[in-house]
N, C-alpha and C positions, 0 to 999 in steps of 0.2 A: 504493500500500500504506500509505503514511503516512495520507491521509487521514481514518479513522477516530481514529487518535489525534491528532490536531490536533482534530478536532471536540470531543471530549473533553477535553482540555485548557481549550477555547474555553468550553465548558459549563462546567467546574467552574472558572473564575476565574468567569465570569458570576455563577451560584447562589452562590457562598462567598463572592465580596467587589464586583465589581461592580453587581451589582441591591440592593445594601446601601450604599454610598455616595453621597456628591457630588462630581464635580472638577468643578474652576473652566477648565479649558482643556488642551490637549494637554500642556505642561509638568507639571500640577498631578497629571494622569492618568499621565501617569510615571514620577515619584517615587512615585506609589502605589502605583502595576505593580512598581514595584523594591522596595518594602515587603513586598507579597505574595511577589513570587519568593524573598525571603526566607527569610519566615514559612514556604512550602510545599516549599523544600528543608530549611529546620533545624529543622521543629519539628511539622510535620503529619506526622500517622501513615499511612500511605500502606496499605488493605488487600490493591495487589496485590503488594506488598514484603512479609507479612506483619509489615506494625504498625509497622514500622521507617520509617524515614524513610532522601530519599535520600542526605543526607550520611551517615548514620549509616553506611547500607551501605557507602558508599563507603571506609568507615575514617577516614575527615577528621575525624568527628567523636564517635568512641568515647568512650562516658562511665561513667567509673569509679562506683568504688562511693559510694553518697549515705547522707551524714551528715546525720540527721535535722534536728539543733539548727541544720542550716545552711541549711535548708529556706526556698525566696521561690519568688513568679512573674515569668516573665521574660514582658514581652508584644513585639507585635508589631503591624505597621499599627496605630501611634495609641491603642492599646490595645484593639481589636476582638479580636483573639483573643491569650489568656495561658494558660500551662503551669506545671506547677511544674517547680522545678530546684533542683539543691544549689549552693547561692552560695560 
């Protein structure tokens, strides 16, 4: 029953961050693997959660109301993908 999501999973690190870089050897590949798990718990918008992300759902990572004047982007994997966020 799992297999479908595994496959899935496999596919979308592939498409979003693996067929887009270079690692130098198994060490190099994961630290980047641990960069993405990251970025695609705290900060990718997930559309079967709608839009939410899965810390967010989880409550771990509730975020208060954003002050505009305190507006930056926080990035992630090396600067590949960045969001904004209230600093």
């Amino acid at each position: 029953m799992s297999h479908p999501f595994i496959e899935r999973s496999i596919g979308t690190i592939r498409r979003e961050y693996l067929d887009e870089i270079f690692f130098w050897n198994e060490r190099d590949l994961g630290s980047k693997l641990g960069h993405y798990v990251t970025y695609y718990n705290e900060a990718r918008m997930h559309s079967s959660i709608h839009g939410n992300t899965p810390k967010g759902l989880s409550g771990a990572g509730q975020v208060g109301a954003i002050n505009i004047r305190n507006y930056t982007w926080k990035t992630y994997c090396g600067n590949r993908f960045s969001i904004p966020i209230a600093a």
